[in-house]
N, C-alpha and C positions, 0 to 999 in steps of 0.2 A: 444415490439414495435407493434402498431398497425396498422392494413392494410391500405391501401387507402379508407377512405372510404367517398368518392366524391360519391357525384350518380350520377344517369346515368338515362337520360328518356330512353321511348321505341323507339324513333326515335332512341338513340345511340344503343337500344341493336339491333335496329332492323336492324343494318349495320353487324351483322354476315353472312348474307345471306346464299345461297343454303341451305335452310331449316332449318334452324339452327335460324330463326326469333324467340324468345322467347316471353312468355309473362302469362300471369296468369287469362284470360279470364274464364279459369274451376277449377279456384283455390279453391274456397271455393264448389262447389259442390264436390271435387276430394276428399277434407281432408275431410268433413262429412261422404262423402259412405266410404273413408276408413278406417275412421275410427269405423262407422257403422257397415260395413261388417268384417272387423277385417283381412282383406285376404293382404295378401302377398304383396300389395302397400309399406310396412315397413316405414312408415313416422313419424320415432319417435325423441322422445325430450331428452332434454341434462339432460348427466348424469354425473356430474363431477364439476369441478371449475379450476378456473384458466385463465389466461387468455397468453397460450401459445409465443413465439415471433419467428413468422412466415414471412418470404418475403411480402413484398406488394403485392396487384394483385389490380383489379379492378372488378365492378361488371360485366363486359361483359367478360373479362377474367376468373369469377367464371363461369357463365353462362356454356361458352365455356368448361370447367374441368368439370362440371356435364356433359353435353353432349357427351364428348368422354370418360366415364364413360365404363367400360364395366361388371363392378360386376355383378359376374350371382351365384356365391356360397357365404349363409354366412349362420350363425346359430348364433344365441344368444338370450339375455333377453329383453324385451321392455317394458316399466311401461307406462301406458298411464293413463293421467287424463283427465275428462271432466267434464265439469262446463258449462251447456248450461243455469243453471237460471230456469232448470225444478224442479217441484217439484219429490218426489222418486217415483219412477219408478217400484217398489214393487207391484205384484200382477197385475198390469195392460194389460202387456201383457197377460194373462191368461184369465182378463175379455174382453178382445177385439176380442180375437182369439177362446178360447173354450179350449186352451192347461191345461187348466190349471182343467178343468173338465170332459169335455166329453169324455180324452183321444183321438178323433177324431186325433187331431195336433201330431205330435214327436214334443217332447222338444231337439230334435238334430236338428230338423231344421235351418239351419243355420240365414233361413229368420227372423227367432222368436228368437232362443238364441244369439246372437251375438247385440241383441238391449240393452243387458245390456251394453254393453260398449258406452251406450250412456250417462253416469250420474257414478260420480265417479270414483275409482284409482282402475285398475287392473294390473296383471300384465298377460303378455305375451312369452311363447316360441316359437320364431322361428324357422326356418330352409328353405334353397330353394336352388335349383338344379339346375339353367335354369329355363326358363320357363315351362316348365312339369313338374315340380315334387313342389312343398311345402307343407311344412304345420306347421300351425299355434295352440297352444293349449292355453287354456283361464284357469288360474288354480283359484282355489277359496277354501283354505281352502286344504280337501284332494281329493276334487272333482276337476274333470279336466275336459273338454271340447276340445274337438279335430279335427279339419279339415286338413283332407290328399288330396293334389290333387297328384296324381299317373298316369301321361299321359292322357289318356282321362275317367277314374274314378276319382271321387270324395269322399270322405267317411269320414262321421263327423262321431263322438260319443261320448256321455254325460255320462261320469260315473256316476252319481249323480242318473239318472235314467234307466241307463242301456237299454239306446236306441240308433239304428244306424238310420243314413240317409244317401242314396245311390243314385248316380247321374250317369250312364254310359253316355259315347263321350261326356260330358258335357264341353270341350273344343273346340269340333268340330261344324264349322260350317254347314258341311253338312251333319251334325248328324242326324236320322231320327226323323221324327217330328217335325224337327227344319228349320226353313224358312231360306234361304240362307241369313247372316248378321246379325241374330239375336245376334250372340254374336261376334261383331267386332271384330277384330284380332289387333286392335292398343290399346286395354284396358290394362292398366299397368299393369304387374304381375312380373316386378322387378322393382329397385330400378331406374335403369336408364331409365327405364320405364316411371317410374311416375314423376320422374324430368322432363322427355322430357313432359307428357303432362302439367304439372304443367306450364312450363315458356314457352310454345308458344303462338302465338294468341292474342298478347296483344291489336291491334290497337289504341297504344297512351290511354288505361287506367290505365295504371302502368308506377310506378317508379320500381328501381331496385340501393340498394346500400349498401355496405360492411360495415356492422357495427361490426367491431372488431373481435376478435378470442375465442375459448370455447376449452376444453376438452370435449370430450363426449367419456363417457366409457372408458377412459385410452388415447383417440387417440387424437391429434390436429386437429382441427377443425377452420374453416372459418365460420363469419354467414354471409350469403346471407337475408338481408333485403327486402322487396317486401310489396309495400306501394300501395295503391290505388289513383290513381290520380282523381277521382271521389269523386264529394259531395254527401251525402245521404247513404252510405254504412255505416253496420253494424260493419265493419273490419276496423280497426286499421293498422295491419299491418300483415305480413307471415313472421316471421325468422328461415332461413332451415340452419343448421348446416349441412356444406360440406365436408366431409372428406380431408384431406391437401393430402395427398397421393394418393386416389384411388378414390376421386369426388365423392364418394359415398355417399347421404344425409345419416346423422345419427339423425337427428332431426327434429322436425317438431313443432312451436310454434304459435298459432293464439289468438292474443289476438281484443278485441272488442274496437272498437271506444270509448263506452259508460264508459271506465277505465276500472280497478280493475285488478285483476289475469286473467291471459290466460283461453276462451276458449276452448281451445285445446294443451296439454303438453303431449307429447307422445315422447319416448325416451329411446333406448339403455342403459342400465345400464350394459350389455356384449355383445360383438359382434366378431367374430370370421372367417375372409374369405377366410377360410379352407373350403375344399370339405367334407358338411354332408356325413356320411354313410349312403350307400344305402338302409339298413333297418329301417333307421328312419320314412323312406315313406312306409313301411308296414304296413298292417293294414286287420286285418280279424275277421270277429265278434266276439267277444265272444259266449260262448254257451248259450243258452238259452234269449241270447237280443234281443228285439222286431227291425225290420229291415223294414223301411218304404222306398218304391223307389220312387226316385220323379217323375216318370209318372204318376207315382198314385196322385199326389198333384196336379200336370199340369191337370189332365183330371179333377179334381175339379176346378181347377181354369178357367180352359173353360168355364165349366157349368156356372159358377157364372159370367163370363163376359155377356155370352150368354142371362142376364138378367138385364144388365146395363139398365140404364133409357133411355128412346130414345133421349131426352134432349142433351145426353152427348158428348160434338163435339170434344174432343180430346182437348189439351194446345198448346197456343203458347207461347212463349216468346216478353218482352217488352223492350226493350232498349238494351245494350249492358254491356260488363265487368261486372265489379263488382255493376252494379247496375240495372242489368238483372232484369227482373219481370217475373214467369212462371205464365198465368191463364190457367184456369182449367173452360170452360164455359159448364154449364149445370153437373155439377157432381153430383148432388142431383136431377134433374130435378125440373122443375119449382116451385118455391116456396119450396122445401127442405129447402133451409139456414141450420142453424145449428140445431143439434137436443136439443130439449129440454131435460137437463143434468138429469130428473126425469126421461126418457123412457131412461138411460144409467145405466148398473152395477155400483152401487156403487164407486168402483174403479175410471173407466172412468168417472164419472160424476164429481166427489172429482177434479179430476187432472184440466178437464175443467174449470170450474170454476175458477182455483187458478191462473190462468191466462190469462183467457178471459176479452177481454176489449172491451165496445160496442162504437163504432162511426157510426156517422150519413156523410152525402155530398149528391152531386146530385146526386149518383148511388145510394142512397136510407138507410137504414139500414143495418150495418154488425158488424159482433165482431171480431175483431184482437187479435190474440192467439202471444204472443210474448217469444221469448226467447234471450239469450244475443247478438244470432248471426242471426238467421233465425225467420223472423215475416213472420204470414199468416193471410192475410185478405178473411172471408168468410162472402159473401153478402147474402140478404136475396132472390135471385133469385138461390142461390148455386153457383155462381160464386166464384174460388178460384183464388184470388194473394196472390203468395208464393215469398219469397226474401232473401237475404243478408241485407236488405234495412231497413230503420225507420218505423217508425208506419204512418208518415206522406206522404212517398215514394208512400205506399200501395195506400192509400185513396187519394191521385193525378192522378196516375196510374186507379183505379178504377172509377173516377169523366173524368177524360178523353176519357174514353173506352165508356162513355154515347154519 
């Protein structure tokens, strides 16, 4: 038997009150960085079949089950696919970064390895404690890749290349060096976490409604449907598989307006919420591994702001939900636009190219770099709009900012 599944606009989710207003305003930026960054958010997709027969509820009734959620211990498997419409992804961080030559870069860097999980099927091991403690490892073959957060230590390591990256108080806000609120204390680092930022905030641009039941990993599940009530977006739709039991998302599914398969299928194939052992979060170098701390990267990365273009005013955003527009004015400084893909590596220039599309309007000449989910429109003044949005969104958006 399957749930109720009536939807529900944001006015109705939005009678949960005392903060409990749900909604999906940071939806699709929340599932790219997490899945991006690969860290502890756990927004994974269904692993299983079936289609359980579970009580009715409804979608503000699920909402409400994710929210008094409290899972803070689980450990298992996650298989995440992504299909953004990129071409391979091979080699190019190396020619972008220098990782891949000058040894300058650690390939443990989390900012640089963990971009593979932008294109293609991996698979992932979990584990998380609370908030202080997880970690996350990216396995490939015999090679493994590893992020431990251990209270206020950090510590990746890349077997493949037998390099560590090290981050102290990198949790703490008033960690030194660190500007009070650099690293907000409301960023999801569990499960209930990221559900709460996931469905807040919607201001009447989402829908929200129960489309039937899953297995995921062995367990009964709910899908929590979440639909864009906006024209113009990239997004189809978000179906989060909701644990029946513990409101715990175990799935995360984003497919594109424009058809075909999901891009984004991320997903529990075992999951476990039993309290990890405490030494699963240890982690001590090996001997002989090269061991880069990221102060050292920070005080590189100063340097190279310290030489932005004067041009460069910072981003605002354009409109609201899911059809938000981020520019980016003066990021090349005046007449930058895009670089001609002959002064790029090989690599970078192949990738450009395979998806650059040039249009014209009254903001003058740009090329829209598009992928199944996120298009970015760069003008010939170096002006960037970036989106969830059309190719057409961009260049309205850009013809109106004149």
């Amino acid at each position: 038997m399957a749930p109720n599944d009536s939807a529900h606009s944001t006015d109705e989710a939005g009678d949960l009150g005392g903060g409990r207003r749900k909604a999906v305003r940071y939806l699709v930026p929340l599932a790219v960085a997490g899945v991006a960054a690969g860290t502890i958010g756990l927004v994974p997709a269904f692993a299983g079949s079936g289609d359980p027969d579970l009580p009715k509820t409804t979608a503000r009734e699920l909402i409400e089950k994710i929210a008094a959620s409290d899972t803070q211990q689980l450990s298992g498997t996650v298989r995440i696919t992504t299909d953004l419409g990129l071409p391979s992804l091979d080699g190019l961080a190396g020619s972008l970064t220098g990782s891949g030559g000058d040894g300058e870069e650690s390939s443990a860097d989390p900012a640089s390895k963990l971009t593979e999980l932008a294109s293609g099927t991996h698979t992932l091991r979990i584990a998380a404690d609370g908030p202080e403690r997880q970690k996350v490892s990216l396995l490939d073959g015999s090679a493994e890749y590893s992020l431990i957060r251990d209270g206020d230590e950090v510590w990746a390591y890349d077997s493949a290349s037998d390099e560590v990256f090290h981050s102290k108080d990198a949790g703490r806000q008033d960690a030194p060096g660190k500007e009070k609120g650099a690293l907000p204390s409301e960023l999801p680092t569990t499960p209930k976490e990221f559900a709460d930022e996931v469905l807040k905030a919607s201001d009447g641009t989402t829908s929200f409604r129960v489309g039937g039941t899953a297995q995921v990993a062995g367990r009964d599940a709910y899908r929590l449907v979440v639909e864009p009530a906006q024209k113009g977006s990239t997004v189809k739709a978000v179906t989060i598989a909701v644990d029946a039991e513990t409101g715990t998302p175990l799935k995360f599914t984003l497919t594109p307006s424009s058809g075909g398969k999901a891009v984004v299928d991320a997903g529990f194939t075992k999951v476990d919420f039993a309290r990890p052992a405490a030494s699963t979060f240890d982690f001590t170098p090996p001997k002989g591994a090269k061991v880069t701390e990221a102060d050292e990267v920070e005080k590189e990365a100063r340097r190279e702001a310290e030489g932005a273009p004067e041009g460069f005013s910072g981003f605002d955003v354009i409109g609201e939900g899911w059809t938000s527009i981020a520019t980016v004015k003066g990021a090349g400084g005046p007449g930058a636009g895009v670089p001609e893909t002959d002064d790029l590596p090989p690599a970078a220039g192949q990738f450009l190219d395979s998806f650059g599309d040039k249009v014209t309007g009254a903001f003058g000449k740009g090329t829209v770099f598009s992928t199944r989910l996120v298009n970015a429109l760069v003008t010939e003044d170096g002006t960037v709009y970036v989106g969830a949005v059309t190719k057409d969104a961009l260049v309205k958006a850009a013809d109106e900012a004149k």
